[in-house]
C-alpha positions as CSV (number, residue, x, y, z in Angstrom):
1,X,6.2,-15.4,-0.8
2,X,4.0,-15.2,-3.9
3,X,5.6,-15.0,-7.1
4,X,3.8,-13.9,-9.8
5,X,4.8,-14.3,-13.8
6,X,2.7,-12.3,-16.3
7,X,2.3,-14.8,-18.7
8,X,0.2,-16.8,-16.2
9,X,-2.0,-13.5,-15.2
10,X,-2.6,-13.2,-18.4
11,X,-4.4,-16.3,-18.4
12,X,-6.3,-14.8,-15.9
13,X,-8.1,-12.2,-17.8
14,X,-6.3,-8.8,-16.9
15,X,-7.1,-6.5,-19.8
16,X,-6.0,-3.7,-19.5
17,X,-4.0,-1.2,-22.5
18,X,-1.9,1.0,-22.2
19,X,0.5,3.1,-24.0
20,X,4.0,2.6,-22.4
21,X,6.4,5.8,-22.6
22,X,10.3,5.7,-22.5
23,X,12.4,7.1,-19.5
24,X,15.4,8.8,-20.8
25,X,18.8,9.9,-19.9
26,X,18.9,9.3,-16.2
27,X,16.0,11.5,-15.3
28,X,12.4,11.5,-15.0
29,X,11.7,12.8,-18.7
30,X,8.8,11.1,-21.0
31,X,9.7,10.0,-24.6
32,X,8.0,7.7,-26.9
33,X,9.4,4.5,-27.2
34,X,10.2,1.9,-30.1
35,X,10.6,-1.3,-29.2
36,X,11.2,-2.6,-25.7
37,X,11.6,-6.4,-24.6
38,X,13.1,-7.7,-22.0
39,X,12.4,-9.3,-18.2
40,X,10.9,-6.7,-15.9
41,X,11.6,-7.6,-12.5
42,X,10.2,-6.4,-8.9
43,X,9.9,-7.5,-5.2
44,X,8.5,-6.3,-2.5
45,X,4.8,-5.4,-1.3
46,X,1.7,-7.7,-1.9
47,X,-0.7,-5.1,-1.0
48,X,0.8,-3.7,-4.5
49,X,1.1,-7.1,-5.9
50,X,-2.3,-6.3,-8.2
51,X,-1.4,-2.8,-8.9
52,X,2.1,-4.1,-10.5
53,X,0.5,-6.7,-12.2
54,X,-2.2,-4.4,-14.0
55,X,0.9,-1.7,-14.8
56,X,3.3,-5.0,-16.1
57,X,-0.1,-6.4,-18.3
58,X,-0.7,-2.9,-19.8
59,X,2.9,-2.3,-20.5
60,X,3.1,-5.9,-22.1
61,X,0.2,-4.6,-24.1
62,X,2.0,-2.6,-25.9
63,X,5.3,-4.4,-25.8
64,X,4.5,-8.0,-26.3
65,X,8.3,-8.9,-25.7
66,X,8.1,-7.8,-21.6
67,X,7.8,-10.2,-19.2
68,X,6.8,-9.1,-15.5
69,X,8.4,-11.3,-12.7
70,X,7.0,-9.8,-9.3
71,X,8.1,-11.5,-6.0
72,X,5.2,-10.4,-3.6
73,X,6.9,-11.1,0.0
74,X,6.1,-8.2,1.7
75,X,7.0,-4.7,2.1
76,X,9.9,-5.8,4.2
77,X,11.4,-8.2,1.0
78,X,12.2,-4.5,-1.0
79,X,15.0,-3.7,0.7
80,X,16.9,-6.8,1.1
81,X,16.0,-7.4,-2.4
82,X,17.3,-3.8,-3.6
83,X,20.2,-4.4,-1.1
84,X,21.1,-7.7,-2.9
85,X,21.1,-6.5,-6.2
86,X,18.3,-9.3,-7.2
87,X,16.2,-6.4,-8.5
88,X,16.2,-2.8,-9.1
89,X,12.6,-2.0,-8.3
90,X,11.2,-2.2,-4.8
91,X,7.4,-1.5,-4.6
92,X,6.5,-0.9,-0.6
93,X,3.2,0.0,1.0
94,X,5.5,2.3,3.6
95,X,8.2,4.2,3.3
96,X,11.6,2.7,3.6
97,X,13.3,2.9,7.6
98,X,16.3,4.7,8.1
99,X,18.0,1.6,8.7
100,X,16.8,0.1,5.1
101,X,18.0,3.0,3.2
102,X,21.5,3.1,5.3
103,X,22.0,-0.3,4.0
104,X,21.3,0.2,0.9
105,X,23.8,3.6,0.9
106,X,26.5,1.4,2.5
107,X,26.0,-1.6,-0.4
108,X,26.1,1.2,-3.2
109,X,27.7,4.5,-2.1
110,X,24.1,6.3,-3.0
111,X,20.7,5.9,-1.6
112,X,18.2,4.5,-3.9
113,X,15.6,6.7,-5.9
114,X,12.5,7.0,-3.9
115,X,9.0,7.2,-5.9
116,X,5.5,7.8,-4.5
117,X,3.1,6.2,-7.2
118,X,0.0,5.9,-5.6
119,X,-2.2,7.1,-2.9
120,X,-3.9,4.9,-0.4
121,X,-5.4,4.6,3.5
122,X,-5.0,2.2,5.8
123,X,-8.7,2.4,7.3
124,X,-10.4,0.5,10.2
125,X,-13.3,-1.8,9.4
126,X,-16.3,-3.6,11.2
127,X,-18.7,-5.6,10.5
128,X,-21.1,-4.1,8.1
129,X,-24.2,-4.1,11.0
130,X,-22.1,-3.2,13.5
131,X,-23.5,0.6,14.5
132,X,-20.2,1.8,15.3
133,X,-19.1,4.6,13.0
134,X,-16.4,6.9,13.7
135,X,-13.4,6.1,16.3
136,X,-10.8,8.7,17.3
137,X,-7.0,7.3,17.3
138,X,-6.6,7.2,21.3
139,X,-9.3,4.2,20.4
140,X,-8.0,2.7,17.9
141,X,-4.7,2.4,19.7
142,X,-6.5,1.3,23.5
143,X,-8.2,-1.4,21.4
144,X,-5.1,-2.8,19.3
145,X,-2.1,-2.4,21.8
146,X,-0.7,-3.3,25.2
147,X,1.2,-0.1,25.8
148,X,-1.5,2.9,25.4
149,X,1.5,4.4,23.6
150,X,-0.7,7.3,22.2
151,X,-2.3,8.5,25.2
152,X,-5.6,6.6,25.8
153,X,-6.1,6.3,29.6
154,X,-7.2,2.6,29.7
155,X,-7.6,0.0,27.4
156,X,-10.7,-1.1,25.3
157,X,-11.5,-4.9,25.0
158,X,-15.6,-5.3,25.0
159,X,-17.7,-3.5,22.4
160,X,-20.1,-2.7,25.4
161,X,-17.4,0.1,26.1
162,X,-18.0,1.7,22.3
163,X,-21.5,1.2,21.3
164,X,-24.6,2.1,22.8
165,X,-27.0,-0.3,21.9
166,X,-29.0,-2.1,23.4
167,X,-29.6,-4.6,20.4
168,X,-25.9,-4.9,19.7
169,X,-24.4,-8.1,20.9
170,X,-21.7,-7.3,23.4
171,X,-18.5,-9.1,24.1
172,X,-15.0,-9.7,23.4
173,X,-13.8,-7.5,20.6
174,X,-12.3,-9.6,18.2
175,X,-9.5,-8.2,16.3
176,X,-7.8,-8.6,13.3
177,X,-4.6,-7.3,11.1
178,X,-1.9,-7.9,9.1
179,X,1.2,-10.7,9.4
180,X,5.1,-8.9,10.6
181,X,6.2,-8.6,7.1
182,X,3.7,-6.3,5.9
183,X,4.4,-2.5,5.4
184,X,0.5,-1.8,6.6
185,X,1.5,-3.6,9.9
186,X,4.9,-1.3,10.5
187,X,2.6,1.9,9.0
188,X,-0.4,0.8,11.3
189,X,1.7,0.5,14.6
190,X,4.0,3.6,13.7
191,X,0.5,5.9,12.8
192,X,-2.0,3.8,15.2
193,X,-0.3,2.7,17.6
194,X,2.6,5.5,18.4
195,X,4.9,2.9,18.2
196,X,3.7,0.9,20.5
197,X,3.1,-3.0,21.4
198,X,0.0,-4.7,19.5
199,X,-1.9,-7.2,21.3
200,X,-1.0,-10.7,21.5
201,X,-4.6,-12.0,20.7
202,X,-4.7,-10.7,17.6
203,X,-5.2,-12.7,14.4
204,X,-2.6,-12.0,11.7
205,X,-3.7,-12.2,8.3
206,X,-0.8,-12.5,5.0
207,X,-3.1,-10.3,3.0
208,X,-5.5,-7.2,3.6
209,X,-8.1,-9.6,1.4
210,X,-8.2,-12.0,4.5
211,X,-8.8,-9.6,7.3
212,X,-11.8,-7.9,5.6
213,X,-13.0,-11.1,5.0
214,X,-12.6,-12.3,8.4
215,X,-14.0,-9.1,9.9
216,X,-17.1,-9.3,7.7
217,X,-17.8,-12.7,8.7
218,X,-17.9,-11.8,12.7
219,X,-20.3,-9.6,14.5
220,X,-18.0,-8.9,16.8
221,X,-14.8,-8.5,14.6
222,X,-12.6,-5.0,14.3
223,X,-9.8,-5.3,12.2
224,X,-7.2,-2.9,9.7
225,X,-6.0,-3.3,6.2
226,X,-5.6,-1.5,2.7
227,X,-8.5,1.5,1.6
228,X,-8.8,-0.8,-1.9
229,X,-9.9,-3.6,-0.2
230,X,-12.7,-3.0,1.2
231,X,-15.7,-4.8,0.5
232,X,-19.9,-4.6,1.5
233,X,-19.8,-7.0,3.9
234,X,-17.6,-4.6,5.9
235,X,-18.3,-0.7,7.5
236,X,-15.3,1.3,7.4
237,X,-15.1,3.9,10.1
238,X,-14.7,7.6,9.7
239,X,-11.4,8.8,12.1
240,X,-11.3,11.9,13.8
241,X,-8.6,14.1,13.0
242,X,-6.8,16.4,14.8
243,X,-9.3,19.3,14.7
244,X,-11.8,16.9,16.2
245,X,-13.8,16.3,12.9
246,X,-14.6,12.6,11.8
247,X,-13.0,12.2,7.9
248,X,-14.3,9.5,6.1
249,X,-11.8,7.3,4.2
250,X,-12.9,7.9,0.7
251,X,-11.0,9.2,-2.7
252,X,-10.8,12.8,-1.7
253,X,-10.2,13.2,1.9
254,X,-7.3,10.5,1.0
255,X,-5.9,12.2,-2.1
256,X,-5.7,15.1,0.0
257,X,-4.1,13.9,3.0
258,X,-7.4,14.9,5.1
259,X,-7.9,11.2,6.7
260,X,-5.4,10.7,9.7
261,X,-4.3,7.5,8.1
262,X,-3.9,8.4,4.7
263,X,-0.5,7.1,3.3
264,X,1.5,6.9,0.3
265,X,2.5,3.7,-2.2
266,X,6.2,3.8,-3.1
267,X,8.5,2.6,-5.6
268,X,12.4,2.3,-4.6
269,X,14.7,2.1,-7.5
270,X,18.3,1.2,-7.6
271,X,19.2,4.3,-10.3
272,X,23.2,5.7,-9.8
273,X,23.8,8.8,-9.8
274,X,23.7,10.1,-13.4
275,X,23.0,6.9,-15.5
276,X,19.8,5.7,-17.0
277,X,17.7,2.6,-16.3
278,X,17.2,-0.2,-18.5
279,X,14.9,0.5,-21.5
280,X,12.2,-2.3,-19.5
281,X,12.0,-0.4,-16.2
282,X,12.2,3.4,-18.1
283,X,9.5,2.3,-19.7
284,X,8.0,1.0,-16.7
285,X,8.2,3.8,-15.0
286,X,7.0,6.4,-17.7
287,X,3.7,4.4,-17.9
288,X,3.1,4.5,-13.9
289,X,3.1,8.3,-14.0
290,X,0.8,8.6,-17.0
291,X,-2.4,9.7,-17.1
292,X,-3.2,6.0,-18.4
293,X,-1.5,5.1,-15.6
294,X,-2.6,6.6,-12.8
295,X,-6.5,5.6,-14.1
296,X,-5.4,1.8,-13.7
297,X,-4.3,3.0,-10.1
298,X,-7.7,3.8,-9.8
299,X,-9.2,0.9,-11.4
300,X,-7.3,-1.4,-9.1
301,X,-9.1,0.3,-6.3
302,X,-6.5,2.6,-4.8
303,X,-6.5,6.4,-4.8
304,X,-4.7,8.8,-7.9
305,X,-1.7,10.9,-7.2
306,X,-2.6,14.4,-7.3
307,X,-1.8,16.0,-10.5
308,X,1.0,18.7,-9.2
309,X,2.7,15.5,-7.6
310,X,2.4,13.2,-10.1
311,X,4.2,16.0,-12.9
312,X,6.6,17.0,-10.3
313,X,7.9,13.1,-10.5
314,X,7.3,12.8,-13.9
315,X,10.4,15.6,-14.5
316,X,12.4,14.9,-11.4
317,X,16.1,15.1,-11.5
C-alpha cells in the first residue's frame, strides 16, 4: 500500500492553486470559506492516488494549515477503510459491490454518500507499431479470459489470428493488466470479460504506469489500464460499440459515455443522514466540483464531468 503525505509531494513540485469552497449544512451547497486546517484523510484507489494529491495540494494552497494523508491500496482498501471508521472518504476507480455497500449499511444503519468526480476509460493498448487498431469486445474477452464468457466462439492467443501483415512478427500474444486489488481489474473483467475467468498467463501489474510501460516495451504485448495513462510508446485501440462503429477513447466519446468502456471515478463518503462533514472534507469536496477543480481533473490526464452532472452534485441533497 502507498501512503502518501502532502508535505512530502510538496517537495516534489505539484503546483497547482486553487480556491477551496466550504460544504455546508449537510448538503452539497458551495460557500466561501475562512479558515480551514486540519488532517484530510483518504484511502482507497491508486489509479486516483495523483488526482487526490493535485486536489489535497491545491486545497493546501489556499489553506496552508491542511494536511493530506492518502493511503493508496487499491480500490478494494475504500470499503474496509469506510467500514472501519479509519477514514471518511473512499476514492474508487469502480463503483462500490453490493456486498461493500451492505457492509457499510450494517456498520452504520445508512449507506454511504456516493460521488462521481471524474470521468475516465479503461482502454486497450499495443505496442505503438503494432498495426492493429480497433478490436470488438468478443476479442478482447477471447484474448484475456478462459471462459469466452461474452460470447466469442474460440479463443485468441497468436497475433497471426488479428493482424494481417505480412511484416508483423507473429506469435504468442503477450498480455498484460492490473494486480486483484485494483478497481480497473474488477471493472475490466465485469465490462470485458462478462464476468468471466482471466487467463492464468497474464502479468499483473500494481499500477496502470507499469502495464503501459510493459506493453510499449514488447512487440508482441496487449495489455489494459487507465485512459490517463497512456503514453507514445503505446497505440490505444478504438472499440466497437454496439451499433458496430469503432469509438476511439479520447475526451469526448468518454465524457459522453460513447466508448464501450467508458467508466466513472467515485468518491464514497461516510456523511449520516442530516449532519454536515468536517470543515476539512466540506472543503474538500466543494473544490472537487469546481470549475477549478474539474480543470486539475483534466490536467492530471483524466476526462471532466459534464457540466449538468457536475452541478447536479454540486446541490445534491
Amino acid at each position: 500500500m502507498k501512503r502518501y503525505n502532502l508535505r512530502r509531494v510538496r517537495k516534489h513540485q505539484l503546483r497547482l492553486l486553487l480556491t477551496g469552497w466550504l460544504l455546508i449544512a449537510g448538503n452539497l451547497a458551495w460557500g466561501q470559506p475562512t479558515s480551514v486546517s486540519g488532517t484530510l484523510g483518504a484511502v482507497g484507489s491508486d489509479t486516483m492516488a495523483g488526482l487526490v494529491l493535485r486536489w489535497g495540494e491545491a486545497l493546501s494552497a489556499r489553506h496552508p494549515d491542511i494536511n493530506l494523508q492518502f493511503q493508496a491500496g487499491g480500490s478494494a482498501s475504500a470499503p474496509t477503510a469506510l467500514v472501519a471508521g479509519t477514514t471518511r472518504l473512499g476514492p474508487m476507480s469502480r463503483p462500490m459491490t453490493h456486498a461493500e455497500r451492505q457492509q457499510f449499511i450494517d456498520r452504520y444503519g445508512y449507506p454511504p454518500l456516493e460521488l462521481r468526480v471524474a470521468k475516465d476509460a479503461l482502454v486497450v493498448a499495443v505496442h505503438r507499431h503494432n498495426p492493429l487498431d480497433t478490436l470488438t469486445l468478443q476479442q478482447i474477452d477471447a484474448i484475456f479470459s478462459t471462459s469466452l464468457a461474452c460470447g466469442a466462439p474460440h479463443p485468441i492467443r497468436r497475433w497471426s489470428t488479428l493482424v494481417p501483415a505480412a511484416d508483423w512478427p507473429y506469435g504468442q500474444i503477450a498480455l498484460h493488466g492490473r494486480n486483484l486489488a485494483s478497481g480497473t481489474h474488477g471493472l475490466f473483467q465485469k465490462r470485458a470479460l462478462c464476468d468471466g475467468e482471466f487467463r492464468l498467463d497474464i502479468s499483473e501489474h500494481p499500477g496502470s504506469s507499469a502495464v503501459i510501460a510493459a506493453v510499449g516495451e514488447s512487440f508482441n504485448a496487449i495489455g489494459y489500464a487507465g485512459y490517463n495513462h497512456l503514453t507514445p510508446m503505446v497505440s490505444a485501440l478504438s472499440l466497437v460499440d454496439e451499433s458496430g462503429v469503432a469509438v476511439a477513447p479520447n475526451e469526448h466519446s468518454i465524457q459522453q459515455g460513447e466508448y464501450p468502456l467508458s467508466r466513472d471515478l467515485y468518491l464514497y463518503v461516510n456523511l449520516p443522514p442530516g449532519e454536515s462533514l468536517p470543515p476539512v472534507e466540506q472543503a474538500f469536496l466543494a473544490l472537487i466540483f469546481s470549475e477549478e477543480g474539474q480543470q486539475i481533473v483534466k490536467a492530471a490526464g483524466f476526462v471532466p464531468l459534464p457540466n449538468q452532472l457536475r452541478d447536479a452534485q454540486r446541490h445534491r441533497p
